[in-house]
Backbone bond lengths (Angstrom), bond angles and torsions (degrees), N, CA, C in turn:
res aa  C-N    CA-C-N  psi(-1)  N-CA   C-N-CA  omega(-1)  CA-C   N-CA-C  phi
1 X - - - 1.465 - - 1.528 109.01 -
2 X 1.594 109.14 136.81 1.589 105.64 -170.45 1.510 101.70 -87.66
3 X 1.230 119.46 154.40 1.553 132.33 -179.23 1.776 99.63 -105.24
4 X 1.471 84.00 113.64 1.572 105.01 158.24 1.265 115.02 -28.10
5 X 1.837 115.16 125.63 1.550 118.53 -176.54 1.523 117.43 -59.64
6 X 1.274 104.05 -28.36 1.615 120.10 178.85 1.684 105.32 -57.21
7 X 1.419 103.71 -54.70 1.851 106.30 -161.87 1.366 93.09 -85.56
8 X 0.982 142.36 -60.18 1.931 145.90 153.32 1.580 97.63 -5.87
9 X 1.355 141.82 -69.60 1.614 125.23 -164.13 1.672 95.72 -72.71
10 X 1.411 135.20 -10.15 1.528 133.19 -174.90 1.737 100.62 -87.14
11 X 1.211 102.72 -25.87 1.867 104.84 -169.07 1.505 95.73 -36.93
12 X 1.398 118.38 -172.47 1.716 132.26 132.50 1.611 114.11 -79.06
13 X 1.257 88.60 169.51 1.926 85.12 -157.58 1.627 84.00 -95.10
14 X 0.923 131.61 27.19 1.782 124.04 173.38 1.676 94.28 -106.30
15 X 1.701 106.99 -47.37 1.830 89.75 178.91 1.485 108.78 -87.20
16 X 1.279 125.53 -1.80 2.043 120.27 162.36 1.510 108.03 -72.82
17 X 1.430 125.18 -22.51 1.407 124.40 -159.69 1.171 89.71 -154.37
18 X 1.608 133.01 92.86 1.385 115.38 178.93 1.564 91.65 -108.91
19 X 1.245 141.29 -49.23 1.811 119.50 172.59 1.698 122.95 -41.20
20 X 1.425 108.06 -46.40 1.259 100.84 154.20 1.264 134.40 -44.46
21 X 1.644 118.77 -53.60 1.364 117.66 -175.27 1.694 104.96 -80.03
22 X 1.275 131.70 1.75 1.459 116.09 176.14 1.609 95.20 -97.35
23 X 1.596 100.54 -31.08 1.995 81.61 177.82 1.582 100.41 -69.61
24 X 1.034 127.99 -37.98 1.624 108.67 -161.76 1.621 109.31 -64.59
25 X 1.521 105.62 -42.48 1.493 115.44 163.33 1.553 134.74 -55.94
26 X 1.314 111.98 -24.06 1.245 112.05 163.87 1.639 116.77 -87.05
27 X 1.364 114.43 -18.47 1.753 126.71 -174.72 1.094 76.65 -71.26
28 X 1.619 127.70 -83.49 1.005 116.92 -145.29 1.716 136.35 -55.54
29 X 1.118 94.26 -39.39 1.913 110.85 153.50 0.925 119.18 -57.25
30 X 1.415 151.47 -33.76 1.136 144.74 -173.57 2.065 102.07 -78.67
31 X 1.670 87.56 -33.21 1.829 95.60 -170.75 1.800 103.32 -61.40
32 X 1.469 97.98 -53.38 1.385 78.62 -174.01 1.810 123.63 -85.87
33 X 1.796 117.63 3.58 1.392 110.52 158.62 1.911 98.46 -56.60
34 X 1.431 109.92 -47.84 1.666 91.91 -153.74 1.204 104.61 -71.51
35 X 1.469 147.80 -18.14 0.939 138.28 -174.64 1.742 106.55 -96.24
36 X 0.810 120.93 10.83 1.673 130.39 156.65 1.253 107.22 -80.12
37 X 1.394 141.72 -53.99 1.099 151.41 -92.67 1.664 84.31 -164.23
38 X 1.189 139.03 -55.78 1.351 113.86 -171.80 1.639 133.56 -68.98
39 X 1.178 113.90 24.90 1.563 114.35 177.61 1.988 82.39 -94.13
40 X 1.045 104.75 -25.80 1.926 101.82 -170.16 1.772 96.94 -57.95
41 X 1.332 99.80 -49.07 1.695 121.65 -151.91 1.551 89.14 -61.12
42 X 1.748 124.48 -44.37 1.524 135.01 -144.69 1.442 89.20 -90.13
43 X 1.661 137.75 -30.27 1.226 119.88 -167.86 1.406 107.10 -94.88
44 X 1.688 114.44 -26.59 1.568 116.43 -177.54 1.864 95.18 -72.99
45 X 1.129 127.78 -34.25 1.605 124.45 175.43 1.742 106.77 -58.63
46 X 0.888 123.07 -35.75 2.036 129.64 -150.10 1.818 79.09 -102.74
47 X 1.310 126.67 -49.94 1.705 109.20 -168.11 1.775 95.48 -66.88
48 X 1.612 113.81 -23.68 1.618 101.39 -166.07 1.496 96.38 -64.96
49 X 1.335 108.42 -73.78 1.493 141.57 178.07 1.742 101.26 -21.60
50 X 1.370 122.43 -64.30 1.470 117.41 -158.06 2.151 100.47 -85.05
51 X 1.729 95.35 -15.33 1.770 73.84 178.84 1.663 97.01 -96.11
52 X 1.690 136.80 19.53 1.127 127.67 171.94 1.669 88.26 -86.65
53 X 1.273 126.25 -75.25 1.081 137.55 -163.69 1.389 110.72 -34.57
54 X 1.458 119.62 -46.64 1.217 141.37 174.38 1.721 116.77 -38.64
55 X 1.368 106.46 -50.58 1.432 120.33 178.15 1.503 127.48 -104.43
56 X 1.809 113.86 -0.25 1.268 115.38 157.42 1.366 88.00 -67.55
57 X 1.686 142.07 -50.14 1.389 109.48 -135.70 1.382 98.77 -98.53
58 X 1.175 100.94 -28.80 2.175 97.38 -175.39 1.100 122.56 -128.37
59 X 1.727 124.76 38.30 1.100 156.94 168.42 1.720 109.75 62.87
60 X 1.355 109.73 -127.01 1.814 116.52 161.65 1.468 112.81 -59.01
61 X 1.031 130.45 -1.88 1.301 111.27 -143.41 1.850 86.58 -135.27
62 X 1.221 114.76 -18.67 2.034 120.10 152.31 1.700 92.85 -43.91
63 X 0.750 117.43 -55.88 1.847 123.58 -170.50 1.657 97.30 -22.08
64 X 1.328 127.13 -48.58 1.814 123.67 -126.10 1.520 72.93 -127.26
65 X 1.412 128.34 -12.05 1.851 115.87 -176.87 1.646 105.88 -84.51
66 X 1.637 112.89 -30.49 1.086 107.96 -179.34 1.524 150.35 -32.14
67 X 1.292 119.29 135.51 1.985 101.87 -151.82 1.478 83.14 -92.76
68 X 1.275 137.99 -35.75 1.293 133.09 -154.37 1.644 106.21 -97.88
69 X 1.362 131.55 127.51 1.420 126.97 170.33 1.492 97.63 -127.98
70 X 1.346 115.99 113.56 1.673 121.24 154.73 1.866 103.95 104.80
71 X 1.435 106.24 156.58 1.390 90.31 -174.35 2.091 107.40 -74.57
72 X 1.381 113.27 -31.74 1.442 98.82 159.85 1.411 150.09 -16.05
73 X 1.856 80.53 -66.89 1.404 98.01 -174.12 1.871 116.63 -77.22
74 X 1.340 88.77 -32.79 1.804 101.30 168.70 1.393 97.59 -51.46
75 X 1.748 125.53 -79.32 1.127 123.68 -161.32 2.121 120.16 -51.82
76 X 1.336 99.05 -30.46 1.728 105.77 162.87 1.242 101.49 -54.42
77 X 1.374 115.91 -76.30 1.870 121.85 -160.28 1.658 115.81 -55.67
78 X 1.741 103.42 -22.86 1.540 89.93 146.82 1.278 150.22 -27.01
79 X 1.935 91.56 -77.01 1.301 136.28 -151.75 1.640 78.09 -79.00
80 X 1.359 132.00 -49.45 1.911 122.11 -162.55 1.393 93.66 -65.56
81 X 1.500 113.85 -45.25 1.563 101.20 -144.82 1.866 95.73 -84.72
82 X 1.346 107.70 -44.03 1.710 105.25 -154.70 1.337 87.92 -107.83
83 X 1.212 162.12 -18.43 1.343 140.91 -179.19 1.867 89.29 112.55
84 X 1.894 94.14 148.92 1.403 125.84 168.77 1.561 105.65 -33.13
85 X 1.301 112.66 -73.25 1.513 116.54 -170.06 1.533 123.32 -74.55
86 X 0.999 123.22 14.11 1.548 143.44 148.01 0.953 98.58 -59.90
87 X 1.587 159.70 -93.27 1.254 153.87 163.44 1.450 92.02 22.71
88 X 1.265 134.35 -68.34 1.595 139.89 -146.06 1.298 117.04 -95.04
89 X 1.729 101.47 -1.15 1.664 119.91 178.08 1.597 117.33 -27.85
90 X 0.975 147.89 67.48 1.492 130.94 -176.03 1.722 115.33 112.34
91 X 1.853 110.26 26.02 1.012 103.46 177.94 1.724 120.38 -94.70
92 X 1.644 100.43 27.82 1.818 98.33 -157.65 1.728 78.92 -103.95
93 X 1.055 149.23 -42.27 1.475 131.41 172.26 1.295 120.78 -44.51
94 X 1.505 95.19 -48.08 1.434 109.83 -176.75 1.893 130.55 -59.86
95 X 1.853 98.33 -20.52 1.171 123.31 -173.75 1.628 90.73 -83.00
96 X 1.239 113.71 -76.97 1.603 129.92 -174.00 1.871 86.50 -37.22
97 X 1.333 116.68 -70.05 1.519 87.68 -166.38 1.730 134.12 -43.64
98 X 1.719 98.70 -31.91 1.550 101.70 -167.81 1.383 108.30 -77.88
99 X 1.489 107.02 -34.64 1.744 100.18 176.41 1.855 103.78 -57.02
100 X 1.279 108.83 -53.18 1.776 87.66 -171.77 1.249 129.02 -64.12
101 X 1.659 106.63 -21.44 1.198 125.46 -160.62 1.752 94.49 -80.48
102 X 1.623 125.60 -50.18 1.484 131.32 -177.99 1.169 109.75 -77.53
103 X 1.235 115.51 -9.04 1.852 99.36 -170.26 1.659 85.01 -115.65
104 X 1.057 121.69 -25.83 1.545 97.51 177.84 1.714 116.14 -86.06
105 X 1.414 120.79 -18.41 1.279 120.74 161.21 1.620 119.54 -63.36
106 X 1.133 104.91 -34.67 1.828 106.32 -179.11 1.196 109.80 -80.21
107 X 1.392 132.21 -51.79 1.590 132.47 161.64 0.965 118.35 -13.50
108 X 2.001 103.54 -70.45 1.282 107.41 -172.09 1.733 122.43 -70.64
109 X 1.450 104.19 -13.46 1.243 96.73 -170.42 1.507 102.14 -92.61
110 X 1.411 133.16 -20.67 1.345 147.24 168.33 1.532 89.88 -36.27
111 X 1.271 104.88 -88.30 1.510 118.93 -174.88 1.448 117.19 -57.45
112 X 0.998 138.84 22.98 1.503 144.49 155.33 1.616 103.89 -112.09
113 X 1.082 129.59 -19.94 1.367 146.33 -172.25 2.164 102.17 -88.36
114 X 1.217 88.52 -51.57 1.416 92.38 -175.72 1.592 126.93 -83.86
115 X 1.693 90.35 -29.18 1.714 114.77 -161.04 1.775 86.11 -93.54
116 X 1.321 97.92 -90.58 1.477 119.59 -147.59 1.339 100.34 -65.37
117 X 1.443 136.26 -52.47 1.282 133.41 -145.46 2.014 94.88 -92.24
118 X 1.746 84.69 -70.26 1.417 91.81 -177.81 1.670 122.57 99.96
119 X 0.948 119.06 139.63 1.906 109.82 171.61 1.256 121.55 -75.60
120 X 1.108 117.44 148.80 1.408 127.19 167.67 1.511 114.83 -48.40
121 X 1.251 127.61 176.32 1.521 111.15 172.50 1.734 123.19 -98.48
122 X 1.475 128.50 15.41 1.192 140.22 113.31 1.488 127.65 -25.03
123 X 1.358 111.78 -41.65 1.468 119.06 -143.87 1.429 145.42 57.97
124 X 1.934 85.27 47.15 1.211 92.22 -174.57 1.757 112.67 -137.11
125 X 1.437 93.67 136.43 1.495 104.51 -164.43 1.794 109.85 -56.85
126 X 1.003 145.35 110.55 1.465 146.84 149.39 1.737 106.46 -19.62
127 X 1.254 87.28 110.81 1.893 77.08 153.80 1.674 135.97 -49.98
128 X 1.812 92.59 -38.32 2.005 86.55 -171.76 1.469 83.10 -70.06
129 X 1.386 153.37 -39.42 1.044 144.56 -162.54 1.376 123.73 -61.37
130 X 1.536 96.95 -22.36 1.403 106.31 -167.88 2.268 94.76 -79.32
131 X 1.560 88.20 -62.79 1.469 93.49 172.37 1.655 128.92 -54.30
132 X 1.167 106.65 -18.05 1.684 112.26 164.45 1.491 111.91 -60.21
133 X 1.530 110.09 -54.96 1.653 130.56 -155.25 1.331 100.72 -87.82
134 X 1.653 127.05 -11.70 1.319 132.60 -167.42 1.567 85.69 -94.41
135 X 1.144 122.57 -39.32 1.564 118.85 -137.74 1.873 90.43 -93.49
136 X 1.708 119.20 -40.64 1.379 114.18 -179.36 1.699 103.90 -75.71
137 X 1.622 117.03 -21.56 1.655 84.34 -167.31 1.925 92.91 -102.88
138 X 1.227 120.67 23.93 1.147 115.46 148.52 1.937 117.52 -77.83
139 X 1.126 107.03 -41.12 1.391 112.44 172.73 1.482 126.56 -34.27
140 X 1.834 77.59 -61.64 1.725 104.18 -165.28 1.839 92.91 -62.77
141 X 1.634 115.95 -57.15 1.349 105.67 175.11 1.290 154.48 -31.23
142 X 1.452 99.56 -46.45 1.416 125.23 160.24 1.236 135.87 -79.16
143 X 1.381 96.67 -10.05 1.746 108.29 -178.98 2.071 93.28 -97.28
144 X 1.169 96.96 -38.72 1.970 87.70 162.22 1.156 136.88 -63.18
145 X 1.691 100.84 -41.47 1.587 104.10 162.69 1.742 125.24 -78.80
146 X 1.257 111.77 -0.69 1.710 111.82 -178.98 1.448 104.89 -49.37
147 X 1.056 141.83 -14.75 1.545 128.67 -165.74 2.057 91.00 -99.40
148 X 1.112 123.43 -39.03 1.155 123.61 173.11 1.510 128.59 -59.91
149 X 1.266 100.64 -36.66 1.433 131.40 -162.55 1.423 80.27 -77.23
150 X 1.394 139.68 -85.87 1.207 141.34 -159.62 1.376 114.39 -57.61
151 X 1.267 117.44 -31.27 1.764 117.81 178.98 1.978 94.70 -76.48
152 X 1.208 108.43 -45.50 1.566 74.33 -177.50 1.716 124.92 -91.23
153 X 1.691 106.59 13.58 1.216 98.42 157.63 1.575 117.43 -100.21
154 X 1.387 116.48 3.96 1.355 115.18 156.63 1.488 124.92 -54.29
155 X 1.839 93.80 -65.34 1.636 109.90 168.79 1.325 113.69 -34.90
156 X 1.565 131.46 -50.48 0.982 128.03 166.47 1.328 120.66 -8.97
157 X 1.601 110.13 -89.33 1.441 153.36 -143.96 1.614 78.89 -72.17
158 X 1.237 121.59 -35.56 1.696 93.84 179.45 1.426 133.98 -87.35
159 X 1.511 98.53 21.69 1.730 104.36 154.12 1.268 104.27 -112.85
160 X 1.629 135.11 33.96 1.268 128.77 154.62 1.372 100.36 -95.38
161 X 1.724 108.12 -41.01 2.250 108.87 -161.80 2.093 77.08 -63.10
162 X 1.247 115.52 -42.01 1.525 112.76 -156.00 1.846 101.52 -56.00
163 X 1.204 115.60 -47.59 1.677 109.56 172.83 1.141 114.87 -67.01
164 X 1.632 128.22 -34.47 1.356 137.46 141.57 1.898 122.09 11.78
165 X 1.328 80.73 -77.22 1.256 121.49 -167.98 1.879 117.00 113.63
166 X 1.466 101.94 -23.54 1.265 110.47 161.20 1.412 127.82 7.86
167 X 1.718 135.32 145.61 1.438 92.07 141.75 1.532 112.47 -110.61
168 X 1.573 95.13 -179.53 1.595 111.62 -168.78 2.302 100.27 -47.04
169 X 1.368 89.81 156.96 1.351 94.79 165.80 1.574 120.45 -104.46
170 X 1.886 102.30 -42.48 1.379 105.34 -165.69 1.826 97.87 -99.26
171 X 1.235 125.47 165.94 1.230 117.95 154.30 1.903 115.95 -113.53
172 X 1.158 100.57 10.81 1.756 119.04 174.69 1.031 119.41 173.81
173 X 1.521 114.56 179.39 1.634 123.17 179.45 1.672 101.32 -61.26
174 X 1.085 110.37 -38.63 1.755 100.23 -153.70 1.619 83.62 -89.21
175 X 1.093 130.28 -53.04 1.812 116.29 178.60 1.491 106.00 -45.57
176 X 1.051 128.20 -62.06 1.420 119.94 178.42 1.652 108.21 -40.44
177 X 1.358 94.60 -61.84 2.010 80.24 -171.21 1.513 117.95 -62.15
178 X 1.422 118.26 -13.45 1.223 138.44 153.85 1.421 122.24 -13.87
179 X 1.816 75.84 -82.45 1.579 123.33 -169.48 1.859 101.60 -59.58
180 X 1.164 108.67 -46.04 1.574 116.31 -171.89 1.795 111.21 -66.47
181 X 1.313 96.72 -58.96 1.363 124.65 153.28 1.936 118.74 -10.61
182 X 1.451 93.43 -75.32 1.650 121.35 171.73 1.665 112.14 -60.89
183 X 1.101 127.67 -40.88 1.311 128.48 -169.48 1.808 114.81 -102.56
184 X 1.182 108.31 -27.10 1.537 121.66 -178.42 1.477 110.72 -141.82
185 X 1.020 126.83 72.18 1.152 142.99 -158.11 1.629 118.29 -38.11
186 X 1.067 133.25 -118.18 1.517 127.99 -169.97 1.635 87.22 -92.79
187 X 0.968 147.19 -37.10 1.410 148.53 177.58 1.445 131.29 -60.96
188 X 1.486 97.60 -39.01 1.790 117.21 143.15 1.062 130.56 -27.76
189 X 1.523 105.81 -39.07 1.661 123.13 -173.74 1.623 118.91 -74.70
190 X 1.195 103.41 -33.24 0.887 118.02 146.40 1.925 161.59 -104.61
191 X 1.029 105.26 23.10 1.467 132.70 154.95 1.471 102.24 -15.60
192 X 1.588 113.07 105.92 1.716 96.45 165.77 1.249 108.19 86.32
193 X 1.458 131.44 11.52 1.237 124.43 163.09 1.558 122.77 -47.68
194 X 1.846 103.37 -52.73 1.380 113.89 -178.53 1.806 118.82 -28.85
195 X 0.949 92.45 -64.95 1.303 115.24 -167.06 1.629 116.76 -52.88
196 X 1.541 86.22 -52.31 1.967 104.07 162.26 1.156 116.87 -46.84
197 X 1.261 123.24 -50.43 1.330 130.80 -162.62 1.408 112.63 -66.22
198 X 1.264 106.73 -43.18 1.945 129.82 -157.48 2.062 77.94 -65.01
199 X 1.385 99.88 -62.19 1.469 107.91 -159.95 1.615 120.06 -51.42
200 X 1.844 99.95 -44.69 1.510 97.80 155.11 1.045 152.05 -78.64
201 X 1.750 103.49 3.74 1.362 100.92 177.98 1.967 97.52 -88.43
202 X 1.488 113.69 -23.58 1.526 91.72 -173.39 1.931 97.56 -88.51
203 X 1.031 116.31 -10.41 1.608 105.39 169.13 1.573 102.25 -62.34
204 X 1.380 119.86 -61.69 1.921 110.30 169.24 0.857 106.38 15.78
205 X 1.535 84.22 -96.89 1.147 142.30 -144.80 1.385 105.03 -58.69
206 X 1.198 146.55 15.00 1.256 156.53 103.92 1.318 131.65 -75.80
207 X 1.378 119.15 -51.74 1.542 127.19 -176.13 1.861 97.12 -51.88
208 X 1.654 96.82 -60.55 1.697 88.71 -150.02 1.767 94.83 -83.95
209 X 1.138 127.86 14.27 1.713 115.15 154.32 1.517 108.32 -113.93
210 X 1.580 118.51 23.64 1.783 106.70 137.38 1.174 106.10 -99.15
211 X 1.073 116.30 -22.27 1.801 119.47 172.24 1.594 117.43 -62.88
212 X 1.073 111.80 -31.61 1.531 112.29 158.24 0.946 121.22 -76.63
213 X 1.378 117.93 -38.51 2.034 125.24 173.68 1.251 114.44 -50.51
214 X 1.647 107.64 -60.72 1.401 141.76 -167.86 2.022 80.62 -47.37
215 X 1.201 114.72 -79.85 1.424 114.40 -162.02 1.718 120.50 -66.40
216 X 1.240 102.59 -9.20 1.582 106.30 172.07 1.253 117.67 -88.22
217 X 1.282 103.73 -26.26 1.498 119.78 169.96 1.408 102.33 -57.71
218 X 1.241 131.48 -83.64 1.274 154.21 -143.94 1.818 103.22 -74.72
219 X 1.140 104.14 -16.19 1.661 111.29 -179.19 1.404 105.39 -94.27
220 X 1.721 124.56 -13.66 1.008 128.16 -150.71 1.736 102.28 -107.53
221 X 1.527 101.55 -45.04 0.982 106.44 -149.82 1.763 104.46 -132.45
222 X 1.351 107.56 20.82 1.627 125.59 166.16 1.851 111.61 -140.90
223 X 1.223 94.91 -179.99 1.469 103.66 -173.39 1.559 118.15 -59.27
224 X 1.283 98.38 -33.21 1.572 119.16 -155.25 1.780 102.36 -72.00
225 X 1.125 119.74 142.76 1.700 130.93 -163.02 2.053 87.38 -116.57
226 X 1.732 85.18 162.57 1.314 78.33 -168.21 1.793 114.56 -99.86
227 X 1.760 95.83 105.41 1.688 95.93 -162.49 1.392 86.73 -127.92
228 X 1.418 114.26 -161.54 1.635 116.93 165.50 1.191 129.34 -49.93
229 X 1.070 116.98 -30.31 1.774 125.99 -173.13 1.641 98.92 -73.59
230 X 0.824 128.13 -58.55 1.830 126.31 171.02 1.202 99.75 -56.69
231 X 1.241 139.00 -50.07 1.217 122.61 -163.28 1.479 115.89 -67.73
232 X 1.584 108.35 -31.32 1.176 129.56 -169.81 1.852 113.25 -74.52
233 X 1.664 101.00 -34.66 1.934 119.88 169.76 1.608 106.15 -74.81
234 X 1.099 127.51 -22.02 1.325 144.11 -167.30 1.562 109.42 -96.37
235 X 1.093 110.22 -39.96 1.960 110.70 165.36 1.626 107.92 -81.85
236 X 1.232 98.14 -43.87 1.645 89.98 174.27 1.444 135.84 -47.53
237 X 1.550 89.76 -49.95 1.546 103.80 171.33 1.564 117.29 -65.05
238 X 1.322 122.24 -21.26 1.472 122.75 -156.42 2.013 93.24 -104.43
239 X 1.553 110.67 -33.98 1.550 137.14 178.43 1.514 88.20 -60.67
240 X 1.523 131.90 -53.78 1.603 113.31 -175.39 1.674 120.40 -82.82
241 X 1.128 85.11 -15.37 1.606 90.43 165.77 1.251 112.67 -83.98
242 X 1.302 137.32 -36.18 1.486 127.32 171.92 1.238 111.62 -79.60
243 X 1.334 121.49 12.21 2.265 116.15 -168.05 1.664 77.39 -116.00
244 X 1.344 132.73 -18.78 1.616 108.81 -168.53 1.751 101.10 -106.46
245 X 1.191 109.78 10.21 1.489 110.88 -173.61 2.203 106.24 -79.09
């Protein structure tokens, strides 16, 4: 039944725009798991990065030159040498990826949930259903974010040319996508999708059926009804489990 244009501009803007408001709600959850969680991501990257670098130049024996031992001591020798907010060195790719990457996986799986698949007449979601709808809107997600995904594992790689001695390639996010842009054209952007894809559909395929658990649970067996606010405790919880993976 259509809702009167009059009572429709009175709604909340989550039931006038509810795909919108689950992508903005899932971006936004996912933004602040990674930025909890990415000083972890920046020291496990710098121990990979400095013991590769380490042993192009002085074979086995880079091993015992190394300045950094343990993710601790990496994350200290940061904070002494480059300052507190170094920790956060390179988290604006990383942001742009999770918003497209979480809000376009939940969308799509919203709408395979609501549209295509549908509930039982209980109202209750099927598990294979859950793992079907987990496994395509991981696809669809990751195949939106591939242009992100790859610019911030570029950024990466340029604190390996940087121990290198190398010089830098990108001078930012938007030069990099630039840069990718200019040399490999719209197809560039995606480099390595295959592989992404395979991986997110079986990551889903877990994440988004505790994300259904997580919220059936909590609708079932707490106060909370199933509106944005669950939906919103329910990405979070499933958003810190995918930022520590």
């Amino acid at each position: 039944m259509s809702v009167p244009e009059d009572e429709e501009r009175l709604l909340p803007l989550a039931q006038r725009w509810p795909r919108a408001s689950k992508f903005l709600l899932s971006g936004c959850a996912a933004t602040v798991a990674e930025l909890a969680t990415f000083p972890l991501d920046l020291t496990k990257t710098r121990l990979q990065m400095q013991g590769e670098a380490a042993l192009a130049r002085l074979g086995d024996s880079g091993k015992e030159c190394a300045p950094y031992r343990g993710m601790v001591r990496t994350a200290l020798g940061i904070v002494q040498e480059e300052g507190f907010l170094k920790l956060w060195q390179g988290v604006t790719p990383a942001i742009y990826r999770h918003i497209v990457y979480s809000g376009g996986r939940m969308v799509t799986y919203e709408h395979l949930r609501e549209v295509v698949f549908g509930k039982s007449e209980d109202k209750h979601y099927p598990l294979w259903k859950s793992v079907i709808g987990g496994m395509m809107a991981g696809v669809v997600g990751q195949f939106l974010a591939n242009p992100t995904d790859l610019v911030k594992v570029q950024m990466q790689m340029e604190g390996k040319r940087k121990l290198e001695g190398k010089p830098l390639r990108f001078r930012g996010v938007h030069h990099a996508f630039a840069k990718i842009l200019s040399e490999g054209g719209i197809r560039g952007l995606w480099a390595g999708w295959v592989p992404n894809i395979q991986r997110a559909a079986l990551v889903n395929m877990g994440d988004l059926t505790t994300y259904d658990t997580v919220k059936h649970y909590l609708v079932l067996n707490t106060p909370l009804e199933d509106n944005i606010m669950t939906h919103g405790l329910s990405s979070n919880l499933v958003g810190l489990h995918k930022a520590t993976q």
